[in-house]
N, C-alpha and C positions, 0 to 999 in steps of 0.2 A: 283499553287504549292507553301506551303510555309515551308521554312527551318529556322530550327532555332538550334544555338549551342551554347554549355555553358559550363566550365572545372565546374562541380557541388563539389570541393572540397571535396570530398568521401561523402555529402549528410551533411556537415553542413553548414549554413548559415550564413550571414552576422553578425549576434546575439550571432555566437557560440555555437547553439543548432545542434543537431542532429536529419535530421527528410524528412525523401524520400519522403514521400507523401507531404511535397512541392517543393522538387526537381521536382517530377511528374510532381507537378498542372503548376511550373514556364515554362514547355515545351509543356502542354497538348494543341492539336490544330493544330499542325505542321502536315503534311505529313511526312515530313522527319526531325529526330533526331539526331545532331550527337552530342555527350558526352564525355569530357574528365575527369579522375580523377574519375575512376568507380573502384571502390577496391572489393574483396570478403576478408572474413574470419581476417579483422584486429581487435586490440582489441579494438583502438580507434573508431571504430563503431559498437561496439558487437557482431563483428565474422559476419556481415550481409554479403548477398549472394545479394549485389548490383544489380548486373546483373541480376536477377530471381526476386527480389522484384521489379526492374520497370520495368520487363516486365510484374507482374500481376498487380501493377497500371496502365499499360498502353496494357491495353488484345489487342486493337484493334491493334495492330504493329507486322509486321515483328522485328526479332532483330540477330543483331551478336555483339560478344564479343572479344577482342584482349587484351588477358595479356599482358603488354610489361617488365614488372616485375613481378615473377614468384616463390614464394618460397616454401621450404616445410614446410606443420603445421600441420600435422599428430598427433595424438596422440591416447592415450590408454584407451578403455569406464572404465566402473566400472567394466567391465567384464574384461577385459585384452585384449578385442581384438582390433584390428589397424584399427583406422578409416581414412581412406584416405582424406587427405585435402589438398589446397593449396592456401596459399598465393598469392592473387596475386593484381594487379593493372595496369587500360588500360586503353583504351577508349572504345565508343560502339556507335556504327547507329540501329535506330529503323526507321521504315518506313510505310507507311501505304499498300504500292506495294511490292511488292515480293522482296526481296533478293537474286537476280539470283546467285552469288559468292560472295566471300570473298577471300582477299588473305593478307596476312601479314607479313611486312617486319621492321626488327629490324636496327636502326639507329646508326649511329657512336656514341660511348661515350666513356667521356671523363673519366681514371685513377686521378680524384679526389686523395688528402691529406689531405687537412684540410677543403673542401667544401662540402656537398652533391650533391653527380651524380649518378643518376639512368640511366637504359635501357629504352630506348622511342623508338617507332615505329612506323611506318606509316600503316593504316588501308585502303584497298581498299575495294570498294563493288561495285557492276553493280547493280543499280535500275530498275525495269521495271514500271516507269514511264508510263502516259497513254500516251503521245505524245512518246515515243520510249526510250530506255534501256539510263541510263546517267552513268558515275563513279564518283560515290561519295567516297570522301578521309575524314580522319578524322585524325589527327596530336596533339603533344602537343610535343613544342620543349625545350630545355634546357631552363635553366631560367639562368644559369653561362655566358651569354655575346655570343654578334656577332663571337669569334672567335670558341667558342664552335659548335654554332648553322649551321655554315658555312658547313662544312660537312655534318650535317644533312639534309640541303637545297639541296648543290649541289646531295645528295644521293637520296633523293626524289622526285626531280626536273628529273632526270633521270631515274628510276622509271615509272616515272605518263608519259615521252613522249615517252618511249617504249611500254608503254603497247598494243598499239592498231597495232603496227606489230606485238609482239609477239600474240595476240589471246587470248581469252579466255582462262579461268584454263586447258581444257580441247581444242583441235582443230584438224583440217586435218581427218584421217581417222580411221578405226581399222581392221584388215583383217579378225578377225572373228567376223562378228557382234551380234551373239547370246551368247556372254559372258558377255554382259551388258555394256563395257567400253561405249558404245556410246546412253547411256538411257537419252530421255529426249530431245537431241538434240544438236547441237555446240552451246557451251554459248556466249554468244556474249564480244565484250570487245571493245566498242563506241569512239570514237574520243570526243564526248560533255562530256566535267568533270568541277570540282569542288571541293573545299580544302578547309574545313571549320574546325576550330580549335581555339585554345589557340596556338598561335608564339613565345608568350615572346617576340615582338618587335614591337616598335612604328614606325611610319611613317617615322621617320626621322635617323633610324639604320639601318647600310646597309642591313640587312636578308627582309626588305621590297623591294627594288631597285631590289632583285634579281626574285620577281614575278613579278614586274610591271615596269621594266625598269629604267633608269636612268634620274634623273630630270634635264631638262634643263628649263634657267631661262628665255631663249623665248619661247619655246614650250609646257615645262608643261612634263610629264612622255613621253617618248620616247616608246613606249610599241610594240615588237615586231608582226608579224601575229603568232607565235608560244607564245607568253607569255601569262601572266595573267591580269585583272584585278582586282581590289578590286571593289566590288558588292559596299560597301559602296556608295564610287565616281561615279560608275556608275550610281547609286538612284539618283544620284545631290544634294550628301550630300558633303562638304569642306574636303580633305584628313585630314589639322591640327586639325578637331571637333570629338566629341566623345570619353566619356570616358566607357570602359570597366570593368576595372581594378583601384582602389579596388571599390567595391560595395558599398559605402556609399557615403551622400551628402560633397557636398567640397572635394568631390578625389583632387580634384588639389591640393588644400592649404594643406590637410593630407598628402599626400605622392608628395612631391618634386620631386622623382626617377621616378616616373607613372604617369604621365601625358596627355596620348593618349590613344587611342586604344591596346590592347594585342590580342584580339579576332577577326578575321576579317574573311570572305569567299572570296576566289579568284576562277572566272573563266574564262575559255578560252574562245575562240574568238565561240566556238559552244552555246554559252551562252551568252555572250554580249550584245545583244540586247532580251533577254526575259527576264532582271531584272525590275521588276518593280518598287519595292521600297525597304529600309533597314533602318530598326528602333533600334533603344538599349532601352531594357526593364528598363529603369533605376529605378522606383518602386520596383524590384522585390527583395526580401530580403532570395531568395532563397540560393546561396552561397557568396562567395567571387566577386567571377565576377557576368557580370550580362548578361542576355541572348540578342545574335544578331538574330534578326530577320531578312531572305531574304524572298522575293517574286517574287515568276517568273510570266511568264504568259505562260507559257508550259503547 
């Protein structure tokens, strides 16, 4: 199985150009897709319908969409009549397996003055996977600092380790079973997950410590049996390597501020040992960032 995620900067590239079909091509091959920074109807992307244009680049996928910013653009034809639009911008999971559910959950934010702060969200989905159903997450957190993003963490973090008491979207029983509530069967909602996204935080800012435990300087990351890992380190790649963030050669020396990883996949211990490897496309001239490649052997 291979995953791969990318925040596709509403589909312009590294260059500054505007242009999906290589948004597409920069992810085409993956099983599973997850996307951040997926907008419909803005005008800096000529009102494109993000979401629906790479799902018919990419025919062969499942796909679901999560606004997490939401506006109205409505307006009036030539005729006078009211065409319903809306503003919006998220992320989105494409997959090559079915898209058993979706569930979506809006994040702490922050009352902004002189900054910009948007609504961000966290995206669940239950994959049906050929080795058995997994929960795929897709996230894209504050870019405003650790104390912003802190809320977001601990809100998501709590989130992703209730899900599998409370059950699937739908669970338990229904007393009258020919009214449909129960078509199709109890959805499942799996212990084995995964949180692949743009963090906004480098290795060494606490919003990482909070997925992968705290670094001690004889042991190395303290990593709890409920925590996460970073897939990165798991591959037997150095936590301090790899740059994500920005997309061109000499990130380090261009941007002082970004110097690590933004982009990473974290997962639990149901997953741990099926990583096989993780790569960063760093060729790829597709957006801003550049795409993390995971590999399981699931």
């Amino acid at each position: 199985m291979k995953l791969v995620t990318l925040n596709i900067q509403f589909g312009f590239g590294a260059d500054g150009k505007f242009d999906l079909t290589r948004t597409a091509d920069a992810v085409r091959g993956a099983d599973i897709i997850t996307l951040q920074e997926v907008e419909r109807h803005w005008k800096r992307s000529d009102y494109s319908d993000q979401p629906a244009e790479l799902a018919r680049l990419l025919p062969d996928y499942h796909w679901t969409y999560a606004a997490n910013l939401d506006l109205d653009a409505s307006y009036k034809d030539a005729g006078g009549s009211l065409v319903q639009r809306r503003r919006q911008f998220g992320v989105m999971v494409l997959s090559r397996w079915p898209i058993i559910s979706k569930r979506v959950f809006p994040l702490p934010k922050f009352g902004a003055v002189a900054h910009h702060s948007i609504q961000t969200g966290l995206l669940e989905t239950v994959i049906d996977v050929p080795s058995g159903p997994i929960r795929v997450y897709t996230v894209h957190l504050s870019h405003l600092g650790d104390e912003l993003r802190q809320p977001q963490i601990d809100m998501m973090l709590d989130i992703i380790a209730r899900a599998p008491g409370e059950g699937g979207v739908w669970c338990g029983t229904h007393p009258v079973e020919a009214d449909g509530w129960t078509e199709g069967g109890v959805p499942p909602m799996p212990y084995k997950a995964l949180i692949a996204g743009d963090f906004n935080f480098t290795t060494k800012m606490a919003g990482y410590e909070c997925f992968t435990g705290p670094l001690n300087e004889n042991y190395g990351r303290l990593t709890s049996r409920t925590g996460y890992r970073d897939a990165w380190v798991v591959a037997g790649n150095a936590e301090d390597q790899g740059v994500t963030f920005p997309a061109i050669k000499g990130a380090e020396e261009v941007s002082k501020q970004v110097s690590s990883r933004l982009d990473y996949c974290f997962v639990n211990s149901g997953l741990w040992d099926q990583v096989t490897d993780v790569r960063i496309d760093d060729e790829s001239p597709a957006s801003d960032h550049l795409p993390l490649w995971v590999e399981f052997n699931a």
